[in-house]
Every structure is written in C-alpha cells, then in structure tokens.
N, C-alpha and C positions, 0 to 999 in steps of 0.2 A: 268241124265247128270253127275252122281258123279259112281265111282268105288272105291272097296277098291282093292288100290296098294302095290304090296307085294314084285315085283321086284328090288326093291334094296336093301332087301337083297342077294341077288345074289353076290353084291358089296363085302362085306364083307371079310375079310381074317378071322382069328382063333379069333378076337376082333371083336363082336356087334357093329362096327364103322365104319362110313365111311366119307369123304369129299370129296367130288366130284365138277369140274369147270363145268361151263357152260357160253358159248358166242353166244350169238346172235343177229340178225338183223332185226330190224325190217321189211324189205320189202323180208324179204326170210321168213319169216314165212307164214304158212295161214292164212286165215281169221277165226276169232273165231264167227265162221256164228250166235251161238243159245246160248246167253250167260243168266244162271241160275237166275228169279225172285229173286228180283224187278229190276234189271237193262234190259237195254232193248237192241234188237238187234243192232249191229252198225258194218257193216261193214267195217270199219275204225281200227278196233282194231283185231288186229292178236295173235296168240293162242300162247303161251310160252308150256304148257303143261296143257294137260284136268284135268279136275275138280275131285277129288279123297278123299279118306279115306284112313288112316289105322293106328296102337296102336303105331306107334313109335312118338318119339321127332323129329322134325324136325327145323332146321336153316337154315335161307338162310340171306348171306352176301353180298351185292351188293358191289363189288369192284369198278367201273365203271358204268357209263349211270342209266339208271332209267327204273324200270318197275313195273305194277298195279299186286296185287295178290289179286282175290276173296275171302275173308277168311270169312266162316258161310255167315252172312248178311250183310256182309261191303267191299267196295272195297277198297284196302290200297293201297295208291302211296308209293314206297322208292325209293331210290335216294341213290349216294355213300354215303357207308358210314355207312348207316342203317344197323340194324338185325331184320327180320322178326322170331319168333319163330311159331312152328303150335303144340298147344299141339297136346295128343293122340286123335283121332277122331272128331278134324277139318277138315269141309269140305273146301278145298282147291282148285285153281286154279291159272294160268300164264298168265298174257297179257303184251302184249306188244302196247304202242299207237304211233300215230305220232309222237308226241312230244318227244317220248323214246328215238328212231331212233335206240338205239342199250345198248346190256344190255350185263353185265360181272361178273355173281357170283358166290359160293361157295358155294352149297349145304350138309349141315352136317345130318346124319340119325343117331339113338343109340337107342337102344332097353332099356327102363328103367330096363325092367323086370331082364335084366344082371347084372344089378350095384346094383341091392338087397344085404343086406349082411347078410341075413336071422339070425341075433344072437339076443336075447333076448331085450327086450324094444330099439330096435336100432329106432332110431330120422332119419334115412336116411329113412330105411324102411317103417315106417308110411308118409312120405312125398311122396314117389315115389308112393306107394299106391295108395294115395289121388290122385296124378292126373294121374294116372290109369285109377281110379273108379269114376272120374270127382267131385270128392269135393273139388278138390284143383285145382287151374289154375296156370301158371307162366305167366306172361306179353306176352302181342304178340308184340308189335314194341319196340325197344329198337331206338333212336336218337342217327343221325350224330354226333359225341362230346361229347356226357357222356361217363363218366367214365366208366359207367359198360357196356355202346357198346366197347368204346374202350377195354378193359379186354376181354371181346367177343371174337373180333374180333380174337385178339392175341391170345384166345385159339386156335380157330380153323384154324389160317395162322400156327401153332408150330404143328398141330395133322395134317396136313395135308403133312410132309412129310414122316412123319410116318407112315401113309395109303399109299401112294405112295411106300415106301421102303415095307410093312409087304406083298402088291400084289405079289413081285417080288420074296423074301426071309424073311420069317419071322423070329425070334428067340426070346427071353425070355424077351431081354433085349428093342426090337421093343414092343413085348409087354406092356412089363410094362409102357412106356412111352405114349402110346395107354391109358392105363387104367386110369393113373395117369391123361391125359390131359381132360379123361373124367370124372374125379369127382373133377377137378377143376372147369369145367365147368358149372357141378351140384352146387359145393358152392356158383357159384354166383350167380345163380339162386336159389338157395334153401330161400336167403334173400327176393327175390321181392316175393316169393310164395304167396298168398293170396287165402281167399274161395270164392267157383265159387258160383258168385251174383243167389239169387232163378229164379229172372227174367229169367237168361240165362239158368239154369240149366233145368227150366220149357219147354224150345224148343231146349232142347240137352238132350236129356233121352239115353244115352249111351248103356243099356241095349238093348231099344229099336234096333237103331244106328246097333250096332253088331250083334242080332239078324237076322236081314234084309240081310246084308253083309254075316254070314258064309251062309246063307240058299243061294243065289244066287251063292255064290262061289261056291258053291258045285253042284247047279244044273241049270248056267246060260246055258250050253248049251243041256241041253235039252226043250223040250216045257214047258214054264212057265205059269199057268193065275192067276190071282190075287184068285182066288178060290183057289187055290193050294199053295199061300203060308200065305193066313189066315190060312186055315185047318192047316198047318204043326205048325204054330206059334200060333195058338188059340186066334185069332182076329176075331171082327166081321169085316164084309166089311166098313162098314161107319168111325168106329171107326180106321182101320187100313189107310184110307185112310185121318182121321184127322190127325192121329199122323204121317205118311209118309210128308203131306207138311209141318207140323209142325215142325219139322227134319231134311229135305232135299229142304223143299223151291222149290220144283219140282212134278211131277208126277209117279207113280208107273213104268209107263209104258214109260216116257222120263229117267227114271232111269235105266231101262233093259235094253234100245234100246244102251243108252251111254257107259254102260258096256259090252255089247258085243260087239261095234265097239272100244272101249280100247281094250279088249285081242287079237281083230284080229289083233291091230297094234302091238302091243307088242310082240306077240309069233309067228306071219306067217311074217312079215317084212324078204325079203330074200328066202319066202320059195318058193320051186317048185309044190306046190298045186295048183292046176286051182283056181280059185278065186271063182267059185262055190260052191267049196269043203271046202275053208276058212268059206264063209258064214255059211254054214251049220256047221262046227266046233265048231263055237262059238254059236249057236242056229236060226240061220234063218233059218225058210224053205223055204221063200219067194227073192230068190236073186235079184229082182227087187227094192223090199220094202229095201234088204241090202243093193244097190247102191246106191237108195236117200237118203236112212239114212248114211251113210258113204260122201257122197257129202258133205248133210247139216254142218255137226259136223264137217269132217275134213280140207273142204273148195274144195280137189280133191276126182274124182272119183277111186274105189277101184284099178281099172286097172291101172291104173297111178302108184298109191301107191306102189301096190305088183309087179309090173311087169315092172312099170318107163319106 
C-alpha cells in the first residue's frame, strides 16, 4: 500500500523547492476502501492521497478545515493552523473524514541533500546528515499557536510567492529568496532536532526502507516474486518477510499491488492507451486481478478513471 513518490520533483523550477495548495471536499473524494494495519477498513473515510515514501522533507500547512494524515503507525488529526512535517522516509498517507467536510493546505517539498554546504566541520552538514541517515528526526506535528508554528507558517506563506513567480520567470534574485526562505526554515528546525528514539529506529531501518523501494522502482513493472527480490537484496524469505511488516506494517505483495496502481494513476491519467496496455505497463499480466485491485484502492473502476 506504500510507493516511493518522486513526482514532485517535477515541481520544481532551478531551487530544490516547492509550495504547492491543495483544496478539497470531502464528498468528492473516494473512498480509501483498504486503509494500512492496525487501523481498520472504514468506508466512511475518503482518500486525500495514497500512502507513499520518499528522501525529501515534507510540510503540510492546514490553512482551513481539518484532515487525518497516516504517519508510520499513528493516525494524526490537524486542524487549521497546524504543521505536519514528514521526515525523509516516512510512510505517509491523506484522509479525509466526515467530520472534516473539507480541507485547504499547503504542501512544502525541499531536498535536504541541496542545502548541504559541503565545507569543512559545517554544523548544518552533520545535522542534515543525521536526518538523512535517520539518526536525527525533527518534530512531526508542530500546534495551532506556538510560536515556532507560527514562524512556520510565515515561512512558507513568504516562499510561496517565490515558487509561484521562479515557475513563470526565474532570475538570481527569485532565487536567492528561494534559498534564503529555505534555511530559515532549517533554523528553525534545526532547534527542535533531537535523536531518533532506539524504539523507533528499530521498526524504521532506512537502509532496509530504501533498498526495497530503488529495487521495485526499477523493476515494478516487470514480473516480480518474492524469490526475486530476496536473491537481488540477499534476504532469506522469513527473515525478509519479518523485516517488510516490521517496516511497512503491510505485506510484500499489498505493497507491489499498491505501487503499481500509483504509477498507473500518476503517469497514464489522460493517456490514450487502452487500459489493457496501462495494466500491463505498470506490471499486470492479469487485467482482471488489475480491475479489482484498482477498484479496491482507488474506490473507481480503471475505465472510469482513465477514460471518465
């Protein structure tokens, strides 16, 4: 049920940065039919965006309304006001509930690995490192009315017309403001940093994590079987299949199924492929097993989807 997402870099202009809005409605969503152990199915809760990975910093700013984001093993409510952060290789997810009725935020993306300043004993360096390489975490919810939400916030309402302008015309001086907005944003984060608890680090092996992710990226659509990516990754089966729920809170095999019906919405959305040929794109051979599995997950059938 989890993909690593890689599409918003695409976002980007010539700055590793982006802000991006998002509104939505509760009763125009789907339903998020198959929601990731230990929570349980509920029809009632509709999908903001599927369950996902990948090494950037992620913020999301709830301006308005209120909505649930699956983060690792906990379901977080925020509400206006709030900032959710996702370190690098949190597994993440979007819902939306009744009670939500409708949600309005601002999602901020930035590549750490950009804002390195590779110079000698540099204090930024070994920080961005750390939560890289998952020994360091930053906070994940920041509250409606602190300070350092508030400071947040402002960063990213001030970088956000900056992204908007660098889309259209960039120049040196959109830049720099770009860069500036983004290592203030680091400073204020670089205070709350703290080391990621053994506890957690023990059922987040990042190593692991990433391994898992480039292997499938690389060969989700052709035929996969679990024999095929212990051999590649030098797991036995039991032991690969402890450390996968231990990880991912899911199955090897609901974990292929969910990344393949991600890239079919992501990359054929619009296209003029029969929807036979989509399946098979992204590795079905089976376009029957692709229909139900695309129903379950995305709440509509693939025809609908690709062809409306």
């Amino acid at each position: 049920m989890i993909h690593e997402f890689v599409g918003h870099r695409e976002d980007y202009s010539t700055v590793p940065v982006s802000v991006v809005d998002f509104t939505y409605n509760y009763a125009d969503r789907p339903i998020a039919a198959k929601i990731r152990p230990p929570f349980r199915p509920d029809p009632n809760i509709h999908l903001l965006f599927g369950t996902h990975i990948h090494d950037s910093l992620e913020l999301l700013y709830v301006r308005e309304g209120a909505m649930h984001i699956e983060l690792n093993q906990d379901c977080v409510p925020l509400c206006a006001g709030e900032v959710l952060l996702m370190n690098p290789f949190d597994i993440h997810g979007g819902q939306i509930h009744p009670a939500d009725e409708h949600v309005s935020y601002a999602c901020l993306m930035l590549e750490l690995k950009s804002y390195m300043l590779d110079f000698r004993n540099n204090h930024l360096d070994r920080m961005l490192s750390g939560i890289l390489e998952g020994s360091l975490r930053f906070p994940s919810k920041f509250a409606a009315g602190e300070p350092i939400t508030d400071r947040l916030a402002g960063i990213i309402d001030r970088l956000q017309p900056d992204y908007n302008q660098a889309l259209i015309k960039v120049n040196e001086a959109v830049e720099c403001r770009l860069m500036s907005g983004v290592y203030n944003l680091l400073a204020e984060l670089a205070a709350a940093a703290y080391e990621t608890p053994p506890d957690f680090a023990k059922g987040h092996d990042l190593m692991f994590i990433r391994s898992v992710n480039e292997y499938i990226y690389a060969n989700y659509a052709n035929p996969i079987t679990v024999e095929d990516i212990c051999a590649a990754l030098g797991f036995g089966e039991r032991n690969f299949f402890r450390l996968f729920r231990q990880n991912f809170g899911t199955t090897f095999i609901s974990y292929l199924r969910e990344f393949r019906i991600q890239r079919a919405t992501q990359y054929f959305l619009g296209s003029n492929l029969p929807v036979t040929e989509i399946a098979a794109a992204v590795g079905f051979t089976d376009y029957c097993y692709f229909s139900r599995s695309f129903r379950r997950i995305t709440g509509v059938s693939p025809s609908v989807y690709f062809k409306g």
